[in-house]
MARZA-846888 format. One line per 3 residues: for each residue x, y, z of C-alpha. Coordinates in nm, 3 decimals, decimal comma. Layout:
N
X/Y/Z ~ ...
This chain:
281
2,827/10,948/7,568 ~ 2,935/10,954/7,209 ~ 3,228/10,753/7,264
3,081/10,436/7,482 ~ 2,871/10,221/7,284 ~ 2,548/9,999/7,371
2,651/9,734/7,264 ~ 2,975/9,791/7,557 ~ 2,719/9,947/7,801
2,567/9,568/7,807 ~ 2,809/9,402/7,950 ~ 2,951/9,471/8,292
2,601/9,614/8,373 ~ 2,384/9,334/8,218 ~ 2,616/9,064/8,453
2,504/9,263/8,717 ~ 2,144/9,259/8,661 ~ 2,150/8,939/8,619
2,324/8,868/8,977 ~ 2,096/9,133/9,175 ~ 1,799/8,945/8,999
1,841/8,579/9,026 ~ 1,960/8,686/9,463 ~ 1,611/8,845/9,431
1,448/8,508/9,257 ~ 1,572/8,321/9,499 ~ 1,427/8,509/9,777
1,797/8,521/9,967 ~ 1,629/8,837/10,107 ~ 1,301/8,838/10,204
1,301/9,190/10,265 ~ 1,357/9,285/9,940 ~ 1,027/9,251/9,871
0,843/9,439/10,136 ~ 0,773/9,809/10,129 ~ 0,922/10,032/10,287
0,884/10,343/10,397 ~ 0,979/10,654/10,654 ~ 0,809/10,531/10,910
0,876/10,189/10,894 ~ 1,246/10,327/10,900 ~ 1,117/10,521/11,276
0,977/10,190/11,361 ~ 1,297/9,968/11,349 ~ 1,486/10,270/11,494
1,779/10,339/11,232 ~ 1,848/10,322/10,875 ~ 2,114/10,173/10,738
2,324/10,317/10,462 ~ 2,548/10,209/10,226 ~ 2,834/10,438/10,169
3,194/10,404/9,989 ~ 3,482/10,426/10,276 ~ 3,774/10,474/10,052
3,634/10,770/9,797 ~ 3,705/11,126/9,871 ~ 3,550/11,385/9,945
3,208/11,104/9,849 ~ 3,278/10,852/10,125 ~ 3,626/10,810/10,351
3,653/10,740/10,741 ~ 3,818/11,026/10,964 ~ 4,049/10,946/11,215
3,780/10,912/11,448 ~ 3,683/10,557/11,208 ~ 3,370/10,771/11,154
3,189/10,765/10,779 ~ 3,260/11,139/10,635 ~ 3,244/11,319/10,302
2,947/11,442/10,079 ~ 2,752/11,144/10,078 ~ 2,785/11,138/10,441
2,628/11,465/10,509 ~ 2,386/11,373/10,284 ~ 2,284/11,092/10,483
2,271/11,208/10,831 ~ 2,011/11,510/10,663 ~ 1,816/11,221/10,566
1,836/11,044/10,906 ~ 1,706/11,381/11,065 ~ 1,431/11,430/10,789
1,332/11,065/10,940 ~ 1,442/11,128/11,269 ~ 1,613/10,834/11,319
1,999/10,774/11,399 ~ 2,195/10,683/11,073 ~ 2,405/10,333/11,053
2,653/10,372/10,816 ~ 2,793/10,061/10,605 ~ 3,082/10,085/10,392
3,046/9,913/10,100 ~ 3,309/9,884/9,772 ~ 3,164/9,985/9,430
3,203/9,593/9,322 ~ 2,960/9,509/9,646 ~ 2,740/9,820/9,643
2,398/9,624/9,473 ~ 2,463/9,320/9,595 ~ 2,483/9,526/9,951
2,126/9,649/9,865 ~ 1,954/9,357/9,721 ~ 2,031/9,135/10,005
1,875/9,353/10,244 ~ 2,216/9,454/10,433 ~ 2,141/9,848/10,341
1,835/10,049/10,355 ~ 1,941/10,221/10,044 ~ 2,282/10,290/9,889
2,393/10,697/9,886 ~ 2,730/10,585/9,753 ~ 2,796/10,772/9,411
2,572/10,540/9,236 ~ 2,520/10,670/8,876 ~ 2,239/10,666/8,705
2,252/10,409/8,400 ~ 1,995/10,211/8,212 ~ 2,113/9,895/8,284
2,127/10,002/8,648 ~ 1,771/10,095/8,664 ~ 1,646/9,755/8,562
1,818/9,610/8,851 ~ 1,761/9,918/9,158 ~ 1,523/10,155/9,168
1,654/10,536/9,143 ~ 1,520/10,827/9,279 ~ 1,562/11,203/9,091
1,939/11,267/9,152 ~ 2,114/11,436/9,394 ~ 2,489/11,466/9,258
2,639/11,471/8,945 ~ 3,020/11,390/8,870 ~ 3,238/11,402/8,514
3,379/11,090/8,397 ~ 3,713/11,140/8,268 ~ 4,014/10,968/8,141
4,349/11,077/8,320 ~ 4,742/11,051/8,274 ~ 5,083/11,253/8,324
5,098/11,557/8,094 ~ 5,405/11,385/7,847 ~ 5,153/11,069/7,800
4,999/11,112/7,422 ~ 4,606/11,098/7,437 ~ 4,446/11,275/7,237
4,158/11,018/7,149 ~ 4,056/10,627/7,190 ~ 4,251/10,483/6,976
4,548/10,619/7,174 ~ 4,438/10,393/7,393 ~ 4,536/10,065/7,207
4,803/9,878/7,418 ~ 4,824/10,131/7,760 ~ 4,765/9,977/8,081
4,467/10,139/8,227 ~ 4,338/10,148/8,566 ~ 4,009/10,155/8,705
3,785/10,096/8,974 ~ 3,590/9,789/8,920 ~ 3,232/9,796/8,792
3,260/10,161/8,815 ~ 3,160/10,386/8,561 ~ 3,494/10,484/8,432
3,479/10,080/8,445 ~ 3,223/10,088/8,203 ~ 3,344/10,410/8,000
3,702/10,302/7,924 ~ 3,606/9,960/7,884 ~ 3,365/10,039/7,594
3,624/10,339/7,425 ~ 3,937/10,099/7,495 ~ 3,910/9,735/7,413
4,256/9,724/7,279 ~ 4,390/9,835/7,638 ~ 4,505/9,648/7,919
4,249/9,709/8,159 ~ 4,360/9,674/8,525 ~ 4,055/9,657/8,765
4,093/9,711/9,133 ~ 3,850/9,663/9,423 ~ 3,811/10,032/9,484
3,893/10,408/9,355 ~ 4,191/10,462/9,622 ~ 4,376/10,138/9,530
4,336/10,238/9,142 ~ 4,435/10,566/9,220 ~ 4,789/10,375/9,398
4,848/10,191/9,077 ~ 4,853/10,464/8,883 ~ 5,071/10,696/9,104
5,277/10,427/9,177 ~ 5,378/10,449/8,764 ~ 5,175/10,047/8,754
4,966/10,181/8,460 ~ 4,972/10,457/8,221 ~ 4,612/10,628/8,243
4,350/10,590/8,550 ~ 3,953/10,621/8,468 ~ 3,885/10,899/8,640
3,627/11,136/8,759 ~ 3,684/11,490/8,845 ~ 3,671/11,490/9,161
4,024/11,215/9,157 ~ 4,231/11,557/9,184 ~ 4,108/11,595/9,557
4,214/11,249/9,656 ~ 4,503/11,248/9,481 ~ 4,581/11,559/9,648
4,603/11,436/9,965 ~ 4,851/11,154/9,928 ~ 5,085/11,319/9,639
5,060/11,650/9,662 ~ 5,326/11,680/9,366 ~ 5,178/11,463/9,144
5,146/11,591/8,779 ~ 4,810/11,430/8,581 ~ 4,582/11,590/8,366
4,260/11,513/8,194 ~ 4,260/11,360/7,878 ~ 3,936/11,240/7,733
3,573/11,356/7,910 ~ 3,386/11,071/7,839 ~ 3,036/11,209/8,012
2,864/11,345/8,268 ~ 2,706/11,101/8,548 ~ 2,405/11,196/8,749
2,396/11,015/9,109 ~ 2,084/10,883/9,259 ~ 1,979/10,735/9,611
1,918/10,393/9,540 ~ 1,684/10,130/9,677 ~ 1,483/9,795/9,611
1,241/9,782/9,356 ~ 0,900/9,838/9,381 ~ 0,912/10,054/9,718
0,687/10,328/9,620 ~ 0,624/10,493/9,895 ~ 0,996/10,527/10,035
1,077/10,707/9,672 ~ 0,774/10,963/9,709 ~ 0,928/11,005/10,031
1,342/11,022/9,902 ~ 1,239/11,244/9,631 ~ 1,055/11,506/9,867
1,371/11,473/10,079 ~ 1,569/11,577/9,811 ~ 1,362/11,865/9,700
1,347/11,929/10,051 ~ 1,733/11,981/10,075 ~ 1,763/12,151/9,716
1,524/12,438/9,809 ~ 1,619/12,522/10,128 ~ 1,987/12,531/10,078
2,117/12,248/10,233 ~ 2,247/12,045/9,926 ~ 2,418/12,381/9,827
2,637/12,443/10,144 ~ 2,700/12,045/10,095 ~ 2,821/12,107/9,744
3,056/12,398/9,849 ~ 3,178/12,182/10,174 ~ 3,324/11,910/9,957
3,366/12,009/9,607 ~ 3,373/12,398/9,587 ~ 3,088/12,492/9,353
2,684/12,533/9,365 ~ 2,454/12,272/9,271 ~ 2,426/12,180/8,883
2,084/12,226/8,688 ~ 1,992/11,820/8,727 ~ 1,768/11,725/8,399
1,427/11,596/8,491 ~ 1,416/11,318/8,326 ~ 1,645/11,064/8,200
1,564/10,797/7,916 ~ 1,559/10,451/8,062 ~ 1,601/10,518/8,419
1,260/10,615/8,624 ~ 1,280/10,817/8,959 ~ 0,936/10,699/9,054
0,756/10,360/9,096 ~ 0,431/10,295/8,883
């Protein structure tokens, strides 16, 4: 965190507070407002979850055209905790909270990282995921800190959080913003840029379409902890999320989820985080 500023955190984020907010003004969802809870969800006979399509192993379609990956799994667990059938919508990480504040998701489990800025527009529950956000480029490309960074072309996923992290450590770069992580992941193997924001899971999607590629990690920039994500004020739903996810942590089933998709056990997730509350008062 050392090397992304407030006064940078304010701006991508802060834009889209202030989207999610005046939609929710506005009252261009009703439902936004309204509670919600588990059985309200067994009531209307599905939930609906927002989920990235193009972001291995988090989100991606099989060739079935069926919603897969870790986020998946995690999702269908929560549709049988409910014991409803689970609708998944893919969303893009530009389209994610406007997704959620318009009422088109029941909540977003879609590698949405915890942030301050974040919390004042969605509400969090206690996370379930964490991921490493990282700077990455061929081995013969000089980085060895920020100001390396003055003049490279750089891509990212847009209003991501390697968004966010090389935008606030590089404002002398050109910063190339694409719709999603697989299309910035094309620029950069297509030789369009010189460094991709990055997290570390990138190596298993990059992996699959360029085996041979040669990258390696240049700067960390920090670790992100992943929440489910809903409307504001739905207290009730986020008692009930954040049993789920004890639930799933203490019986094993977010630990044979972990090893499924990324290879390792769960990490020790704090429990707190300053800012960003996993309950509603």
């Amino acid at each position: 965190m050392s090397m992304i500023s407030k006064a940078a955190s304010l701006t991508r984020w802060s834009r889209l507070a202030g989207v999610a907010i005046t939609l929710a003004a506005l009252g261009v969802a009703a439902s936004a407002a309204q509670a919600q809870s588990f059985e309200e969800l067994r009531k209307n006979g599905k939930i609906v979850i927002g989920i990235q399509g193009e972001n291995p192993p988090w989100g991606f379609v099989d060739g079935s055209n069926q919603s897969v990956g870790f986020d998946a799994d995690v999702g269908n667990l929560l549709g049988k905790k409910i014991g409803v059938p689970v609708v998944f919508e893919r969303v893009a990480v530009a389209n994610r909270i406007p997704s959620l504040m318009t009422g088109k998701v029941d909540a977003l489990i879609a590698v949405m990282g915890m942030y301050p800025d974040r919390a004042k527009v969605v509400q969090f529950t206690k996370p379930y995921s964490a991921i490493d956000i990282t700077l990455i480029a061929k081995p013969e490309t000089a980085i060895k800190s920020p100001a390396d960074l003055k003049g490279m072309r750089i891509a990212v996923a847009r209003a991501s959080a390697q968004d966010k992290a090389v935008t606030a450590a590089a404002p002398e770069a050109t910063i190339q913003r694409f719709d999603d992580d697989s299309t910035a992941i094309q620029a950069f193997l297509a030789g369009q840029v010189d460094a991709l924001g990055a997290n570390n899971t990138y190596n298993l999607s990059i992996s699959k379409v360029a085996p041979t590629a040669q990258f390696e990690v240049k700067l960390d920039f920090n670790r992100q902890y992943n929440g489910i994500s809903v409307r504001p004020g739905q207290k009730q739903y986020v008692e009930e999320l954040n049993a789920f996810i004890d639930e799933i942590k203490a019986n094993g089933e977010l630990d044979k989820i972990y090893e499924r998709w990324l290879g390792q056990k769960v990490p020790e997730f704090p429990a707190s985080l300053p800012d960003i509350p996993f309950v509603v008062n």
